[in-house]
FIROZA-104223 format. One record per atom (N, C-alpha, C, O): chain; x, y, z negated. Coordinates in nm, 3 decimals. Atoms other than C-alpha are relative to their C-alpha. Example, Ala and Ser with C-alpha at 12.3 -4.5 7.8 and 13.67 -1.06 7.14 Angstrom:
# FIROZA-104223
  kette       px       py       pz
      A    0.089   -0.119    0.000
      A    1.230   -0.450   -0.780
      A    0.090    0.120    0.000
      A    0.194    0.118   -0.066
      A   -0.082   -0.119    0.006
      A    1.367   -0.106   -0.714
      A   -0.077    0.109   -0.073
      A   -0.026    0.220   -0.090
This chain:
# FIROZA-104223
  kette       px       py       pz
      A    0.065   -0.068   -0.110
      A    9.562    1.713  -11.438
      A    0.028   -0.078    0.128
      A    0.137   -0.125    0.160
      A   -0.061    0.028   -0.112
      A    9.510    1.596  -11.113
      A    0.082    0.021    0.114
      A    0.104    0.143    0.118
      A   -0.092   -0.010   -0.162
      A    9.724    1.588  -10.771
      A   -0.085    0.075    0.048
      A   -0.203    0.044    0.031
      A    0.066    0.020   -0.083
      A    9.612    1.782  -10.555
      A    0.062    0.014    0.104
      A    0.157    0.092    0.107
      A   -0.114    0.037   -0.125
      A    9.742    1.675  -10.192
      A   -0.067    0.016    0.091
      A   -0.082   -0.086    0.159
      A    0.108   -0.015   -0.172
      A    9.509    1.806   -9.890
      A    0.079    0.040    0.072
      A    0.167    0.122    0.046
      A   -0.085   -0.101   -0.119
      A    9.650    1.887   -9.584
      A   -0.030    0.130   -0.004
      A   -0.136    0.173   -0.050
      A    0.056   -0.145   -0.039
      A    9.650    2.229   -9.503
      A   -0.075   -0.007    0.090
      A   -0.187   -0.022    0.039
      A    0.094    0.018   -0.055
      A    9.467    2.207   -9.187
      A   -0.163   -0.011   -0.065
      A   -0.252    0.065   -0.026
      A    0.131    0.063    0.085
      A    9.152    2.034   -9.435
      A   -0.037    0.140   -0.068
      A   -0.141    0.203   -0.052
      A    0.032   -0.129    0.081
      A    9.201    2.338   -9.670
      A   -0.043    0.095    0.074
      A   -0.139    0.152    0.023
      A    0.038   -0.079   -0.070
      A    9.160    2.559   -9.407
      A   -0.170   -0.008    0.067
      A   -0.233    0.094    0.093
      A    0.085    0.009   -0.056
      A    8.840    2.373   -9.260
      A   -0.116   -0.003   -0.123
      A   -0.235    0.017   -0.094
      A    0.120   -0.029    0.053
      A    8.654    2.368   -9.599
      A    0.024    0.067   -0.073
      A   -0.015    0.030   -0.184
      A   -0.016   -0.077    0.145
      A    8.771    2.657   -9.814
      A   -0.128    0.093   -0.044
      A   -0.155    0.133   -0.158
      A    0.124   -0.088    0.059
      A    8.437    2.865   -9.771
      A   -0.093   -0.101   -0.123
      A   -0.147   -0.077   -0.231
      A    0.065    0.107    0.133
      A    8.299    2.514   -9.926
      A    0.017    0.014   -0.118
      A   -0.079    0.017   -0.196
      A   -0.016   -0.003    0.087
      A    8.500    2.547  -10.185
      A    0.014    0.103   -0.067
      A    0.037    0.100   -0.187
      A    0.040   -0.120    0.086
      A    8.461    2.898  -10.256
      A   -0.130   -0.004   -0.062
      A   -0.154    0.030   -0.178
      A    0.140   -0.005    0.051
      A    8.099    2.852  -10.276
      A    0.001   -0.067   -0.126
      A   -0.020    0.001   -0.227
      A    0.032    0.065    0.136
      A    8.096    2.561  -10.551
      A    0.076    0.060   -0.099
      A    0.021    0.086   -0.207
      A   -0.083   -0.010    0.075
      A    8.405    2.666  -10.704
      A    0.017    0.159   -0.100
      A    0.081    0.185   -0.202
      A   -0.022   -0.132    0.029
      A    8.346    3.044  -10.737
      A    0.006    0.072   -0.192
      A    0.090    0.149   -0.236
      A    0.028    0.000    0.158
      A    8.241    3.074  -11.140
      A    0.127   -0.018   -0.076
      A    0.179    0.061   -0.155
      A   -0.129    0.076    0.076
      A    8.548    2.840  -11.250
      A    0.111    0.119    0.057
      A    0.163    0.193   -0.026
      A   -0.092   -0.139   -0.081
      A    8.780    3.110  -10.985
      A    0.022    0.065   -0.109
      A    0.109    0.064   -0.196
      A   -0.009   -0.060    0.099
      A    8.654    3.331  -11.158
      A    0.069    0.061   -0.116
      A    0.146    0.155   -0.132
      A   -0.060    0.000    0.098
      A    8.704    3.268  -11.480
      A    0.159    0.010   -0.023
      A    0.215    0.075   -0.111
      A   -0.138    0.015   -0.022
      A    9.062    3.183  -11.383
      A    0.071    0.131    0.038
      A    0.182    0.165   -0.003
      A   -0.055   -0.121   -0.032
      A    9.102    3.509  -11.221
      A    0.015    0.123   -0.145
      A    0.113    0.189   -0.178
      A    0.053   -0.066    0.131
      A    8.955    3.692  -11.546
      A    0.160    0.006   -0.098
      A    0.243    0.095   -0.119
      A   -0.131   -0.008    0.072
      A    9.227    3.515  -11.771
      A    0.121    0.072    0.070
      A    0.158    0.182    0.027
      A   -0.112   -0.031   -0.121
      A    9.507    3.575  -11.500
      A    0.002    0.152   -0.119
      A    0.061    0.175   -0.225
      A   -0.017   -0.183    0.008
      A    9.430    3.985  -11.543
      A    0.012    0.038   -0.126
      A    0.071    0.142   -0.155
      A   -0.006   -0.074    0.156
      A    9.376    3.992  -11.944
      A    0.120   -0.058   -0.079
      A    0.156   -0.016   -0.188
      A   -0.131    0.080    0.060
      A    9.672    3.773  -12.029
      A    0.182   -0.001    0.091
      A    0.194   -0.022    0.212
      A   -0.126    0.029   -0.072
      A   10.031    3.754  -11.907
      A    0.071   -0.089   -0.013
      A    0.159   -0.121    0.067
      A   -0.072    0.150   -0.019
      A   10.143    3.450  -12.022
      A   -0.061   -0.105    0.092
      A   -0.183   -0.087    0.095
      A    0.074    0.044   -0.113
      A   10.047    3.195  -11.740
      A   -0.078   -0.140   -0.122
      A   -0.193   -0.182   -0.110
      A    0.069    0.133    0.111
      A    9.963    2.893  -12.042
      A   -0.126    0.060   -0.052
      A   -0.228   -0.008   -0.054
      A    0.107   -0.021    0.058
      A    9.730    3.091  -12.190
      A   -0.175   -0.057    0.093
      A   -0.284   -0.077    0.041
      A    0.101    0.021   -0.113
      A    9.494    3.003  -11.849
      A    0.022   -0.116    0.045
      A   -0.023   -0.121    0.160
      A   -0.032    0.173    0.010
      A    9.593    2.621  -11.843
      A   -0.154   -0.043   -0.005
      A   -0.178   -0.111    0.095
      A    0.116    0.075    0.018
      A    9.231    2.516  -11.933
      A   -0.087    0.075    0.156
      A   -0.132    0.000    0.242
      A    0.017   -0.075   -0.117
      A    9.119    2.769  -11.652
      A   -0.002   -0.043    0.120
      A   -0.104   -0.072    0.183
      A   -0.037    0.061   -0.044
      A    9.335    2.655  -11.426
      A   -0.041   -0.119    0.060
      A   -0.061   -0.130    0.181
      A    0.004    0.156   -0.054
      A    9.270    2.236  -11.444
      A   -0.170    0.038   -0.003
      A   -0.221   -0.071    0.024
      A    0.136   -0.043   -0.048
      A    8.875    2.397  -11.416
      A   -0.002    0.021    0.158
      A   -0.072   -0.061    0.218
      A   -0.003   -0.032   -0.104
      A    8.928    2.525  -11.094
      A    0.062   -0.120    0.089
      A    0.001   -0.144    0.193
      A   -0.065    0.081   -0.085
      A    9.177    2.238  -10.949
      A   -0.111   -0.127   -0.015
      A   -0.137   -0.217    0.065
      A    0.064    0.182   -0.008
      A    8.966    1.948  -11.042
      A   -0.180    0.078    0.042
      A   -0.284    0.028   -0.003
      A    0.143   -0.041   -0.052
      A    8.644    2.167  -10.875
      A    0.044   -0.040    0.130
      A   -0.021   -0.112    0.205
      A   -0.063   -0.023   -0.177
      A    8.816    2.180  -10.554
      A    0.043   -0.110    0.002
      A    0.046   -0.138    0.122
      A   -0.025    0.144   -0.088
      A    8.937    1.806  -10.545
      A   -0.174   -0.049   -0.005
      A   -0.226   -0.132    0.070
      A    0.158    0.107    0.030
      A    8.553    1.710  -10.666
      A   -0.050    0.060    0.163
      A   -0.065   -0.024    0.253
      A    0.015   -0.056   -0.163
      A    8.466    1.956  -10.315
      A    0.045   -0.089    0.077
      A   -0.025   -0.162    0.146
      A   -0.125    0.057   -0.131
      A    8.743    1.810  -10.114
      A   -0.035   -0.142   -0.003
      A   -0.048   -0.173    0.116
      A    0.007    0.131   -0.006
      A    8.682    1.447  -10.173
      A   -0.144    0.018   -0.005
      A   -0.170   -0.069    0.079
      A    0.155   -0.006   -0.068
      A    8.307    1.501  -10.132
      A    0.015    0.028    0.171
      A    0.017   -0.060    0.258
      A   -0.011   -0.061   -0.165
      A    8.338    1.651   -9.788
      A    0.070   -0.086    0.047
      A    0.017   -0.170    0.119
      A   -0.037    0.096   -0.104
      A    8.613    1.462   -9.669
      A   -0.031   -0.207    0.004
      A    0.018   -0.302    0.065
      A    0.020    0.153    0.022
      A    8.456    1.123   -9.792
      A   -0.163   -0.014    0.067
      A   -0.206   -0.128    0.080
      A    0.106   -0.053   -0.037
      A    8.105    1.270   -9.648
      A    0.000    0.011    0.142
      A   -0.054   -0.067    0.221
      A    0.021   -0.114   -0.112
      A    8.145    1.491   -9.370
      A    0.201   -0.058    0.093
      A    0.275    0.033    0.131
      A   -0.113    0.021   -0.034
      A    8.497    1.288   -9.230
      A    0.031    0.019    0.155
      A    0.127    0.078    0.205
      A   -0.008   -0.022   -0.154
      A    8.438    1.270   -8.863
      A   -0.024    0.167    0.021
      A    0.069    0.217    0.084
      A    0.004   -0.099    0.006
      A    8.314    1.620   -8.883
      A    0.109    0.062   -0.009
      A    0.128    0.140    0.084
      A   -0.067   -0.081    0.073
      A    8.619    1.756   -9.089
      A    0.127   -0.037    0.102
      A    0.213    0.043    0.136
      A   -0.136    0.045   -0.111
      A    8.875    1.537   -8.835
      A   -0.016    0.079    0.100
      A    0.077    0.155    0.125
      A    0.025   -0.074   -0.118
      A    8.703    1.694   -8.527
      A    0.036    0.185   -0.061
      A    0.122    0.257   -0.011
      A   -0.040   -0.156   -0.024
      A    8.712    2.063   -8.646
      A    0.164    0.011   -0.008
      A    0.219    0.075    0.082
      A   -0.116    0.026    0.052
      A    9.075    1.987   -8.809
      A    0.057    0.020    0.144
      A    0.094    0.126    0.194
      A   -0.055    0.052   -0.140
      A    9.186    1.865   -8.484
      A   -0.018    0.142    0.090
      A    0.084    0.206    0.116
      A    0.057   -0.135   -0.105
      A    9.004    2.179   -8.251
      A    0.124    0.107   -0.101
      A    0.191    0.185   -0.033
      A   -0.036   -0.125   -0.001
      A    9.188    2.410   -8.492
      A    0.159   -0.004    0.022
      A    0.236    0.084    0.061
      A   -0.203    0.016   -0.027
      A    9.569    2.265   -8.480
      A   -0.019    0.035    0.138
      A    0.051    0.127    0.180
      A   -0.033   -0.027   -0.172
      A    9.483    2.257   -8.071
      A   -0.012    0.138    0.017
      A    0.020    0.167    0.132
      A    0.045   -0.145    0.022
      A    9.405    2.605   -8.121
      A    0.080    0.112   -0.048
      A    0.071    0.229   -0.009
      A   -0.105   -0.070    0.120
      A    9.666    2.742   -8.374
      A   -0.093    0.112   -0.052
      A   -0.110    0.234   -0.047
      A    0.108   -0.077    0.084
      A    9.403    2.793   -8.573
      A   -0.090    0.173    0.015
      A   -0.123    0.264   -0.061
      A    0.111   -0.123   -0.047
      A    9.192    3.054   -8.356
      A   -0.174   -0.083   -0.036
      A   -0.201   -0.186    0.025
      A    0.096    0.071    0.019
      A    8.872    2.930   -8.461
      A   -0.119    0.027    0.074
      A   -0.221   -0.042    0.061
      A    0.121    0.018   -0.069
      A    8.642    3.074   -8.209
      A   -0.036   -0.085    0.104
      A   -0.151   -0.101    0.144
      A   -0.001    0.103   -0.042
      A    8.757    2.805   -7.997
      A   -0.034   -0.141   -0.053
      A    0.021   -0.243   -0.010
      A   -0.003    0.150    0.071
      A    8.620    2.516   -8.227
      A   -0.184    0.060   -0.049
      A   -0.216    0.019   -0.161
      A    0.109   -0.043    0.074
      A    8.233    2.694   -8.289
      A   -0.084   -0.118   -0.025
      A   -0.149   -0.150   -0.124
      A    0.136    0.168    0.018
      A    8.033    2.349   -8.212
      A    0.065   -0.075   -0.108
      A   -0.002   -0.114   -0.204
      A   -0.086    0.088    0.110
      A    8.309    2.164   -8.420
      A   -0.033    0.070   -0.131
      A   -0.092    0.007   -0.219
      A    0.077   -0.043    0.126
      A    8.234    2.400   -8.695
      A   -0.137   -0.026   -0.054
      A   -0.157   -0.087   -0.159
      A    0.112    0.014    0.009
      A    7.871    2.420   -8.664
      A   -0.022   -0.162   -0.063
      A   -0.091   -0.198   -0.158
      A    0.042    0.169    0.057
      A    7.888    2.014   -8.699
      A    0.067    0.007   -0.123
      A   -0.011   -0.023   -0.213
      A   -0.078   -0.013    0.173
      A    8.098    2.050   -9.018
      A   -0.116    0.096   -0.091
      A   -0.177    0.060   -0.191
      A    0.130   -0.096    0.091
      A    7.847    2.308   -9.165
      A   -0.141   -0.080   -0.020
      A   -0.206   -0.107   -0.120
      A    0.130    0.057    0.027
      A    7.556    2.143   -9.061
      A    0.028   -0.157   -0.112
      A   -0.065   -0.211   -0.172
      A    0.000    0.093    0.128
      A    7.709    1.850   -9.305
      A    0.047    0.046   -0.113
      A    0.009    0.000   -0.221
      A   -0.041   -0.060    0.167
      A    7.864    2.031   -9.578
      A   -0.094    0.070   -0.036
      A   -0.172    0.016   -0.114
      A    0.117   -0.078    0.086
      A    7.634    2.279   -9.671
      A   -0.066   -0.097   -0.072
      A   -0.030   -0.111   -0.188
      A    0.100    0.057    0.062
      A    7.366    2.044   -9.756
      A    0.073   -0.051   -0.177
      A    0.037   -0.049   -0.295
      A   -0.065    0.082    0.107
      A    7.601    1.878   -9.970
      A    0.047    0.068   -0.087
      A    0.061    0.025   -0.201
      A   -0.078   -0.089    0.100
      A    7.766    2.175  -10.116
      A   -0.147    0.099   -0.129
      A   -0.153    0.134   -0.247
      A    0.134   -0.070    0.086
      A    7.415    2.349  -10.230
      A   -0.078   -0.103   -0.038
      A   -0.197   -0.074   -0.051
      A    0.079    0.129    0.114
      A    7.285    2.019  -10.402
      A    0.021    0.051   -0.117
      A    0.137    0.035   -0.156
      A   -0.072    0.039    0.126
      A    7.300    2.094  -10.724
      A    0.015   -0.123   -0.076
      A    0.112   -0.146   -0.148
      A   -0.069    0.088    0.078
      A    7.267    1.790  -10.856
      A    0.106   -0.094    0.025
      A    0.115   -0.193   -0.048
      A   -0.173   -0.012   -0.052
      A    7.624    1.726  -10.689
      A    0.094    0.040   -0.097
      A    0.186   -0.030   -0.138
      A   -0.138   -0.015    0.087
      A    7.818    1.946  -10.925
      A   -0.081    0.050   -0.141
      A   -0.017    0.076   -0.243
């Protein structure tokens, strides 16, 4: 399975992203979680969901980088109030989305 190593800040600026693509695999992950109690049994689950969210994360921030630095940046100056960063968002949206509702992306 892979690493995964994002800043927090990053996680914070694209997690709706990665709710959107990722939501199904969640899911599923959540599903096992509730019908099982051993945590192995949800291992395949699991490296579903982590390797959705690096395929997200390294799209966006290899995509949308100046975008994702500028909001990043507005929200640390901020401590993470985000109505102080709306244009910085807006420019991050107006590049992720497109990218996130491609399907032939994921």
């Amino acid at each position: 399975m892979a690493e995964f190593s994002v800043k927090s800040p990053v996680l914070v600026a694209i997690s709706d992203y990665v709710g959107f693509v990722c939501d199904e695999a969640n899911d599923a992950y959540i599903k096992c979680k509730s019908e099982n109690q051993s945590p192995f049994h949800c291992i395949s689950q699991n490296i579903a969901v982590t390797e959705c969210a690096l395929k997200v994360t390294s799209l966006i921030e290899n995509t949308c980088d100046l975008q994702v630095e500028k909001y990043t940046t507005c929200l640390d100056k901020h401590e993470y109030h985000g109505d102080f960063c709306l244009s910085e968002r807006e420019n991050l949206d107006n590049c992720a989305w497109p990218l996130v509702k491609n399907p032939n992306l994921f």
